[in-house]
Residue frames as a rotation matrix with the C-alpha (Angstrom) as fourth column:
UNK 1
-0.095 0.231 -0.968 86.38
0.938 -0.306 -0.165 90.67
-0.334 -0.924 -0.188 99.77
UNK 2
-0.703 -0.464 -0.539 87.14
0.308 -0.882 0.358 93.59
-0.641 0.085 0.763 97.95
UNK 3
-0.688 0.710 -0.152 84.34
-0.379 -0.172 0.909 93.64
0.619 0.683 0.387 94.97
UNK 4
-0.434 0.853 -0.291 82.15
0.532 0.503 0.681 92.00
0.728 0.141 -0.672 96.49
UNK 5
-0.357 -0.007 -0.934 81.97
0.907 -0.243 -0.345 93.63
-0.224 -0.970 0.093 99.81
UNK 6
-0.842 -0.443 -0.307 82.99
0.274 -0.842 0.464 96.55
-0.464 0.307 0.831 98.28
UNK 7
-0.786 0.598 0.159 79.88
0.120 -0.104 0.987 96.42
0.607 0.795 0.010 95.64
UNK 8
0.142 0.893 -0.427 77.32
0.733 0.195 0.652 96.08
0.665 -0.406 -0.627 98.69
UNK 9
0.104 0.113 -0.988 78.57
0.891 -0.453 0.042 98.99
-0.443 -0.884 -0.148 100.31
UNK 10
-0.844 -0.292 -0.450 79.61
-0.033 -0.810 0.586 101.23
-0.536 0.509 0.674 97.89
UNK 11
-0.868 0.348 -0.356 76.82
-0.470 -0.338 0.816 100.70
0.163 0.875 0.456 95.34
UNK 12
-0.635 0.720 0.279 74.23
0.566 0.680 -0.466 97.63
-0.525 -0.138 -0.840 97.34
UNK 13
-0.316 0.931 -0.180 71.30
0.172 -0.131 -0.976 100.16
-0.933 -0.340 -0.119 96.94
UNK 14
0.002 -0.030 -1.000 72.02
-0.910 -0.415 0.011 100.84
-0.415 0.909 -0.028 92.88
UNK 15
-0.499 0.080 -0.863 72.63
-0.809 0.314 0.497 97.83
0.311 0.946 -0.092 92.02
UNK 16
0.260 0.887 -0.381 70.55
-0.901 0.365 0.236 95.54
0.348 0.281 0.894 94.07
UNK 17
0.350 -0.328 0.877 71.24
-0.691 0.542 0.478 91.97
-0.633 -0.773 -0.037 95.33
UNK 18
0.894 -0.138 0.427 71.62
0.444 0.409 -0.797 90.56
-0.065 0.902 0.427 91.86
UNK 19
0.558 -0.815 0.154 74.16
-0.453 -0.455 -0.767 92.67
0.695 0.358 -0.623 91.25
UNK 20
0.200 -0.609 0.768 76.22
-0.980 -0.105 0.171 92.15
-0.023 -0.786 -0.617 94.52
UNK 21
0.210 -0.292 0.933 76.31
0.073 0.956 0.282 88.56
-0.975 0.009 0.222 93.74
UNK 22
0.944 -0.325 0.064 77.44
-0.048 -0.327 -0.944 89.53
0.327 0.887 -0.324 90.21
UNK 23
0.420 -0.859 0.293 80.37
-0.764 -0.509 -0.397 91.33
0.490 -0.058 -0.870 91.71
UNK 24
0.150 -0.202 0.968 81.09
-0.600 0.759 0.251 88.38
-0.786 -0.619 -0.007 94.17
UNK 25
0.823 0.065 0.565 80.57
0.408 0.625 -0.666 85.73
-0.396 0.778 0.487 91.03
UNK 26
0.781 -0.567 0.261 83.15
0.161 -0.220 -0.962 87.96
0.603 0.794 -0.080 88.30
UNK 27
0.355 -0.739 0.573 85.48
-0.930 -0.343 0.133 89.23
0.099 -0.580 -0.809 91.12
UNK 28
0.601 0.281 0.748 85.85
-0.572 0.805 0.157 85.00
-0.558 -0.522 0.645 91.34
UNK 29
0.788 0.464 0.405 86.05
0.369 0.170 -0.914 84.49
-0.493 0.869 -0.037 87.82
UNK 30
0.682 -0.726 0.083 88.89
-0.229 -0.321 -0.919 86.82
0.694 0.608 -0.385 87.33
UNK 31
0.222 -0.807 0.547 91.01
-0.962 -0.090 0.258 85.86
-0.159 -0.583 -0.796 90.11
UNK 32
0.570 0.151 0.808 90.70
0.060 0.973 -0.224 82.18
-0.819 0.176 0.546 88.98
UNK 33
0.834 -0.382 0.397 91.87
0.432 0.005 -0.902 83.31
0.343 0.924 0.169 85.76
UNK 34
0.725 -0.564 0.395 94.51
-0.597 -0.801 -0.048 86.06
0.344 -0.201 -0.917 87.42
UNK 35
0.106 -0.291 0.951 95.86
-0.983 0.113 0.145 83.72
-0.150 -0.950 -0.274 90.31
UNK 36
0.933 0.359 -0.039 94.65
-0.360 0.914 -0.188 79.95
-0.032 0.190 0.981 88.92
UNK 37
0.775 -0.577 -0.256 97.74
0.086 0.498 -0.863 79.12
0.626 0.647 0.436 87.53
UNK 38
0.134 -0.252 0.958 99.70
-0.698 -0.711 -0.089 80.68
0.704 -0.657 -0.271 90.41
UNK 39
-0.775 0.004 0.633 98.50
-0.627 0.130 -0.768 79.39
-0.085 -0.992 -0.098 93.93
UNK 40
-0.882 0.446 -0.154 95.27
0.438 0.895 0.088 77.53
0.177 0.010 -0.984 92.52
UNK 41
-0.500 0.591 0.632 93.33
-0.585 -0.769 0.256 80.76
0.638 -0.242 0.731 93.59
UNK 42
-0.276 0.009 -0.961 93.09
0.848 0.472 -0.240 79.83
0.451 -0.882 -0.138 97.06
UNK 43
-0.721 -0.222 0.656 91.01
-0.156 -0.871 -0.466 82.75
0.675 -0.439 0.594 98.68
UNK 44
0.298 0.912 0.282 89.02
-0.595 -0.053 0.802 81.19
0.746 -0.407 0.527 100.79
UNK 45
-0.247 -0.652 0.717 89.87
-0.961 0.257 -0.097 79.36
-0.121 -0.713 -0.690 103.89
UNK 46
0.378 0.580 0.722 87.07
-0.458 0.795 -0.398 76.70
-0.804 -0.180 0.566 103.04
UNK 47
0.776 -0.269 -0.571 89.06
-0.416 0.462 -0.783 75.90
0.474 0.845 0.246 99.18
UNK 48
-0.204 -0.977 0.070 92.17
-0.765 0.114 -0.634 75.60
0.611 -0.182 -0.770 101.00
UNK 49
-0.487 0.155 0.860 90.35
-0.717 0.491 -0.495 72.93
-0.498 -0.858 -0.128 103.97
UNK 50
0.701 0.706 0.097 88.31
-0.514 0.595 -0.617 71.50
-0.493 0.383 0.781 101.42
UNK 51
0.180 -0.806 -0.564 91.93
-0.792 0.221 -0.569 70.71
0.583 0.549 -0.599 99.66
UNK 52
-0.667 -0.640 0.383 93.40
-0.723 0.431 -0.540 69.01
0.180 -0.637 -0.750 102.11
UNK 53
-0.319 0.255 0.913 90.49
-0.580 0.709 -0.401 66.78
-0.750 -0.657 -0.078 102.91
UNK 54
0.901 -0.006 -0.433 90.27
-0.372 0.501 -0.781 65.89
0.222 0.865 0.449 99.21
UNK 55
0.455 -0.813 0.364 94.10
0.661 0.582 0.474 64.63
-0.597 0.025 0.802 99.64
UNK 56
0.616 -0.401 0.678 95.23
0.579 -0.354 -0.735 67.64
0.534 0.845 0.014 97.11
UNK 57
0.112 -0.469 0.876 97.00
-0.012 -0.882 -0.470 69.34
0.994 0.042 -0.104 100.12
UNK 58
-0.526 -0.621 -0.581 99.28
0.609 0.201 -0.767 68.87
0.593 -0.758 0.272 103.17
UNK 59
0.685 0.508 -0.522 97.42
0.724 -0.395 0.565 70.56
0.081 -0.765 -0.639 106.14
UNK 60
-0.215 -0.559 -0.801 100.71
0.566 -0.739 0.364 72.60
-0.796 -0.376 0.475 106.73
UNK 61
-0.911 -0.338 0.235 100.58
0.397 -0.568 0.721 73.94
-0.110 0.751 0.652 103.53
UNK 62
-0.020 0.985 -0.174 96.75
0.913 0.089 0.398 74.57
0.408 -0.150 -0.901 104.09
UNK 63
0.339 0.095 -0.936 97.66
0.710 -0.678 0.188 76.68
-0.617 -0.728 -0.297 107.34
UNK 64
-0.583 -0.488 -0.649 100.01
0.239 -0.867 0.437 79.54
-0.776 0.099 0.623 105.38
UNK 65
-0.721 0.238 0.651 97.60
0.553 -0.368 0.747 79.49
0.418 0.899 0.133 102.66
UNK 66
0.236 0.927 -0.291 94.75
0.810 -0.022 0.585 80.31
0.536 -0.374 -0.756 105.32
UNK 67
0.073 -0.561 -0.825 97.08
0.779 -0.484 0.398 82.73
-0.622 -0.672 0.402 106.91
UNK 68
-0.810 -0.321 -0.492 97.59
0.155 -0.925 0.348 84.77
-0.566 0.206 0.798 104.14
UNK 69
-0.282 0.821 0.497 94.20
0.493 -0.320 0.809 84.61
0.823 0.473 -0.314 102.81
UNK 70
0.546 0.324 -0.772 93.24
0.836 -0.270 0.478 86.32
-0.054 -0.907 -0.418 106.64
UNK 71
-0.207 -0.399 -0.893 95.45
0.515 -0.821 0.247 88.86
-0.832 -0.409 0.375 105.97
UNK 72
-0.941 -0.188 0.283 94.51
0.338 -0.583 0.738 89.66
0.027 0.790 0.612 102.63
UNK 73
-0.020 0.978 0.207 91.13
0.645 -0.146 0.750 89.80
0.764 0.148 -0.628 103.67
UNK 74
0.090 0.131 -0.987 91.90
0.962 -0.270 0.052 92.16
-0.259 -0.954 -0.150 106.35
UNK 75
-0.579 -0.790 -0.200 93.75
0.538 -0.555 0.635 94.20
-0.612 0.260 0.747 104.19
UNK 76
-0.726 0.508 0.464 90.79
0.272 -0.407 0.872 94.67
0.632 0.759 0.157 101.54
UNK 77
0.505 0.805 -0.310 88.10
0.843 -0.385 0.375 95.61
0.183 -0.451 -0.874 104.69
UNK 78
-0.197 -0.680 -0.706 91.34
0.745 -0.572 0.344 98.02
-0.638 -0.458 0.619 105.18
UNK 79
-0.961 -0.187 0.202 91.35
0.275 -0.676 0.683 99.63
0.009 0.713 0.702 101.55
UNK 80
-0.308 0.930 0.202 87.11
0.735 0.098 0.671 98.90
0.604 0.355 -0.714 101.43
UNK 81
0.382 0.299 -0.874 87.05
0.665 -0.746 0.036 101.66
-0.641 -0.596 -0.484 104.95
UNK 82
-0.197 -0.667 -0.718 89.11
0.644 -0.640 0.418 103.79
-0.739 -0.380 0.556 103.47
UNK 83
-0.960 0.231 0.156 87.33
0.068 -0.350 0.934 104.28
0.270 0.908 0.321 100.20
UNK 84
-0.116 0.912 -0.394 83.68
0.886 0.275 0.374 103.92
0.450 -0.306 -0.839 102.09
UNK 85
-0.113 -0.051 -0.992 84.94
0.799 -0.599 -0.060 106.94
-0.591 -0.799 0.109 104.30
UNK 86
-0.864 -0.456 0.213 85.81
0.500 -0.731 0.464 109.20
-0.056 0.507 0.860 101.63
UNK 87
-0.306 0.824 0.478 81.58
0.583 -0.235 0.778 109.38
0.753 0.516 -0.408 101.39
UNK 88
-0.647 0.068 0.760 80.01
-0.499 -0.791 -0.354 112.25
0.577 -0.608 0.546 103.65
UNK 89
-0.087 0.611 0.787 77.66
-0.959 -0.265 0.100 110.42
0.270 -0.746 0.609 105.43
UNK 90
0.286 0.029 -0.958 79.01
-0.130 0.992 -0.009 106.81
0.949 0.127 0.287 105.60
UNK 91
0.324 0.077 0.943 79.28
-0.945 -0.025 0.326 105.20
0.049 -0.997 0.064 108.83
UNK 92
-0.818 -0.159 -0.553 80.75
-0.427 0.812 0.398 101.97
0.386 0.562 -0.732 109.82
UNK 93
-0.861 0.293 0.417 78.10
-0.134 0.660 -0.739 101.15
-0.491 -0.692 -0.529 112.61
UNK 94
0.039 0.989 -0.143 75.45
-0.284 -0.126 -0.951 102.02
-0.958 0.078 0.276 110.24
UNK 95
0.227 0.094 -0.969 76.81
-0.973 -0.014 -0.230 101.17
-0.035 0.995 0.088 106.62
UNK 96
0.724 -0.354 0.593 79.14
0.373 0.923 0.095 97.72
-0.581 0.152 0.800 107.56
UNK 97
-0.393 -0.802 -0.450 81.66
-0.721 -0.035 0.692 96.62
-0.570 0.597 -0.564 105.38
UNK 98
-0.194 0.670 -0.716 79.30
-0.946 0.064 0.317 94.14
0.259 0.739 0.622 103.71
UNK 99
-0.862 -0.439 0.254 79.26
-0.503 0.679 -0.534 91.59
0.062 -0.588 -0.806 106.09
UNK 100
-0.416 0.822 -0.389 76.42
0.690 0.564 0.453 88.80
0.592 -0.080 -0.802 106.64
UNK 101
-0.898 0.209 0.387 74.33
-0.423 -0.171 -0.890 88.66
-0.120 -0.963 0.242 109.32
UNK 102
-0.289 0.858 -0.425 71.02
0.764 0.474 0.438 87.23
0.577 -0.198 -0.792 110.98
UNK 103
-0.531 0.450 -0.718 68.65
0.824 0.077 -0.562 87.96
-0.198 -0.890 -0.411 113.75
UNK 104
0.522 0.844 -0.124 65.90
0.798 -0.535 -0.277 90.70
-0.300 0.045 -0.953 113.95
UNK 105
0.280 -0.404 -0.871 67.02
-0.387 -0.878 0.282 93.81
-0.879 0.258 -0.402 111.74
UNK 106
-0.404 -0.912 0.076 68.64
-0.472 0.279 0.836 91.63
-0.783 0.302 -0.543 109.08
UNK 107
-0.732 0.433 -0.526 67.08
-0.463 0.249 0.850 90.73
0.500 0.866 0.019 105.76
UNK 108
0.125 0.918 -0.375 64.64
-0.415 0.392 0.821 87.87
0.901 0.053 0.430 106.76
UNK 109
-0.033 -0.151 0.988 65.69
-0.841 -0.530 -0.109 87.92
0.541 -0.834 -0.110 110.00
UNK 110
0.444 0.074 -0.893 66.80
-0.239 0.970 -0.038 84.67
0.863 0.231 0.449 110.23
UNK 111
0.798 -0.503 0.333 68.24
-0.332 0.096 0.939 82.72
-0.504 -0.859 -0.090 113.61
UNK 112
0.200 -0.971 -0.129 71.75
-0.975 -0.211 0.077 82.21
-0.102 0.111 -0.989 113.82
UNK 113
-0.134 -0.090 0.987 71.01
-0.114 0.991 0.075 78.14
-0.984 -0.103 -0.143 114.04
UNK 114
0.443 0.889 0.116 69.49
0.252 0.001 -0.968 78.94
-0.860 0.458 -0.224 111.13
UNK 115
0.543 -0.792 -0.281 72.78
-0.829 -0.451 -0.332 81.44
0.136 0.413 -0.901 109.24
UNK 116
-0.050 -0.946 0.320 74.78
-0.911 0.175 0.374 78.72
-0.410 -0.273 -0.870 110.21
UNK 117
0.217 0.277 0.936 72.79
0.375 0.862 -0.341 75.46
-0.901 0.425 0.083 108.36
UNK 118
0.860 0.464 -0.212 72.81
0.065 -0.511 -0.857 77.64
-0.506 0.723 -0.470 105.44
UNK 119
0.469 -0.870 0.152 76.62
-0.869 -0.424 0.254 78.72
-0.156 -0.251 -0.955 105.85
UNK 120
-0.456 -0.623 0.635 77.95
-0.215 0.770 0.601 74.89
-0.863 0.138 -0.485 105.71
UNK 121
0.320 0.154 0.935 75.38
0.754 0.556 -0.350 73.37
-0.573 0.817 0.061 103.09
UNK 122
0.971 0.067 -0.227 76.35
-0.042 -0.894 -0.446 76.64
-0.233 0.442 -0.866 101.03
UNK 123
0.533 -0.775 0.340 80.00
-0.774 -0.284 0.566 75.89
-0.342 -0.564 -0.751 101.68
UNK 124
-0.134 -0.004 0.991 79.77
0.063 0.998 0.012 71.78
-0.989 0.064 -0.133 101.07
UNK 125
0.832 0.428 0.352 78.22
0.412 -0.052 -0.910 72.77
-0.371 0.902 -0.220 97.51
UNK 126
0.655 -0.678 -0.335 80.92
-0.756 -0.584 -0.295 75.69
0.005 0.446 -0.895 96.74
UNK 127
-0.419 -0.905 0.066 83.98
-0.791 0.400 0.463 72.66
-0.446 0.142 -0.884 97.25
UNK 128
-0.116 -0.131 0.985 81.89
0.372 0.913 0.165 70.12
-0.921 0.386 -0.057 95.39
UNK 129
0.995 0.002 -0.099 81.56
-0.078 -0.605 -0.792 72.68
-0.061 0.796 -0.602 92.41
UNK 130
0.580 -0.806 -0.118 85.50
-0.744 -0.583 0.326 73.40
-0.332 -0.101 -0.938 93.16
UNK 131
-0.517 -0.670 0.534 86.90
-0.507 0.741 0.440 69.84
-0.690 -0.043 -0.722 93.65
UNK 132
0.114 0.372 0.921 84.90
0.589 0.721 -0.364 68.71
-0.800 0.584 -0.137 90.67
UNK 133
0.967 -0.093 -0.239 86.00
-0.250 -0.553 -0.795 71.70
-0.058 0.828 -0.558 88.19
UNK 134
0.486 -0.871 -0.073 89.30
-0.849 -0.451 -0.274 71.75
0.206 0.195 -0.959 89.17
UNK 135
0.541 -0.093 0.836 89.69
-0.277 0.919 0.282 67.49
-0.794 -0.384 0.471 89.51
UNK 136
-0.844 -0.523 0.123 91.96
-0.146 0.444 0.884 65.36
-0.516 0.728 -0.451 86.96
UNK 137
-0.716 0.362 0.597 89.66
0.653 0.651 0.388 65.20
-0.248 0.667 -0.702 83.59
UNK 138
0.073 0.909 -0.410 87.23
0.373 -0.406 -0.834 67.90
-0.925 -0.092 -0.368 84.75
UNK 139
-0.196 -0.352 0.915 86.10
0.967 0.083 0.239 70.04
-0.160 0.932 0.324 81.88
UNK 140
-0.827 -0.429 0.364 87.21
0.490 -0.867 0.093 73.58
0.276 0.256 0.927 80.92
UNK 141
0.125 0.932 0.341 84.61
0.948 -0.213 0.235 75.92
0.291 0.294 -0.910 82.21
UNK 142
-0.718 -0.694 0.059 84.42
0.692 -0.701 0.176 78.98
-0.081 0.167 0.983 81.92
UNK 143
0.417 0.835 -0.358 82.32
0.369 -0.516 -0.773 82.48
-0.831 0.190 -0.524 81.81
UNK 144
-0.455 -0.473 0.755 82.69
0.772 0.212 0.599 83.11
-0.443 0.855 0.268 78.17
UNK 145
0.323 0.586 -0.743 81.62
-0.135 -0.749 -0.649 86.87
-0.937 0.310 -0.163 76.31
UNK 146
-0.471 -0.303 0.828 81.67
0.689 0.459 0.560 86.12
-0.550 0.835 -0.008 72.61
UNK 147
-0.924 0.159 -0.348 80.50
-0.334 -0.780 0.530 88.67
-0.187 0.605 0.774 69.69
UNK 148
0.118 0.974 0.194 77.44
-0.538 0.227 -0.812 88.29
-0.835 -0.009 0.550 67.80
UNK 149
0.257 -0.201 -0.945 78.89
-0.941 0.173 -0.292 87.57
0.222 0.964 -0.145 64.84
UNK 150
0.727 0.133 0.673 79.28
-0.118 0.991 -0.068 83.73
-0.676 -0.030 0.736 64.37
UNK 151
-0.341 -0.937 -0.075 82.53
-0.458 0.096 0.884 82.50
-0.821 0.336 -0.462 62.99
UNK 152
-0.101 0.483 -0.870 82.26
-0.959 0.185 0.214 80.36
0.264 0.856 0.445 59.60
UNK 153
-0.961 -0.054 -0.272 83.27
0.085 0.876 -0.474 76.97
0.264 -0.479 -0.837 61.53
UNK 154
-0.682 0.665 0.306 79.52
-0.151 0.280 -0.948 77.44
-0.716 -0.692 -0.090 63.03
């Protein structure tokens, strides 16, 4: 919530929509690595629902993860105003906090029947990516920055 949001309000028009899904993509990437080992890096309500209906996770234990992923995501639209304000001519009705949206004004001004087919198959994909990385056997993957230089083993 924080980068990513954060990257489409603070910086969308610099860097672009590539970027902003950058920041969304690495901001992932390092909490996986930060958190993984942790909680499973559960920040999403859908990883935490998509658990449970895989069998990796008790529904109760579902709810408090979904509970405190809602509050941490409240919290970062909390820190994301407060650093958005600091600019002279930000607004929220006019800047957001980087939130979707549809309907006439709104990128391609899609219908909400429409935001919302997208929104699940989008959703269905992200937990079969998840529950197939992070399954018994899966294999190690990873975003991986390496020198140029080439070790002698290659």
């Amino acid at each position: 919530m924080l980068f990513g949001c954060g990257s489409a309000v603070i910086a969308g028009a610099d860097i672009g929509l590539i970027g902003i899904s950058f920041a969304f993509g690495l901001a992932l990437i390092g909490m996986a690595y930060g958190i993984g080992p942790v909680s499973g890096c559960h920040i999403n309500p859908a990883v935490s629902l998509g658990m449970v209906a895989a069998g990796r996770m008790a529904l109760p234990e579902a709810v408090k993860y979904m509970i405190a992923q809602i509050i941490g995501a409240i919290i970062a639209a909390g820190v994301l105003f407060v650093v958005a304000s600091g600019k002279a001519d930000y607004s929220i009705a006019t800047n957001g906090l980087g939130q979707n949206g549809w309907g006439a004004g709104y990128l391609g001004e899609y219908s909400m029947q429409a935001a919302l087919v997208f929104e699940v198959v989008a959703t269905f994909l992200f937990m079969v990516v998840i529950l197939g990385a992070t399954g018994a056997g899966a294999l190690a993957a990873g975003l991986v920055f390496r020198s140029g230089m080439l070790n002698a083993a290659e």
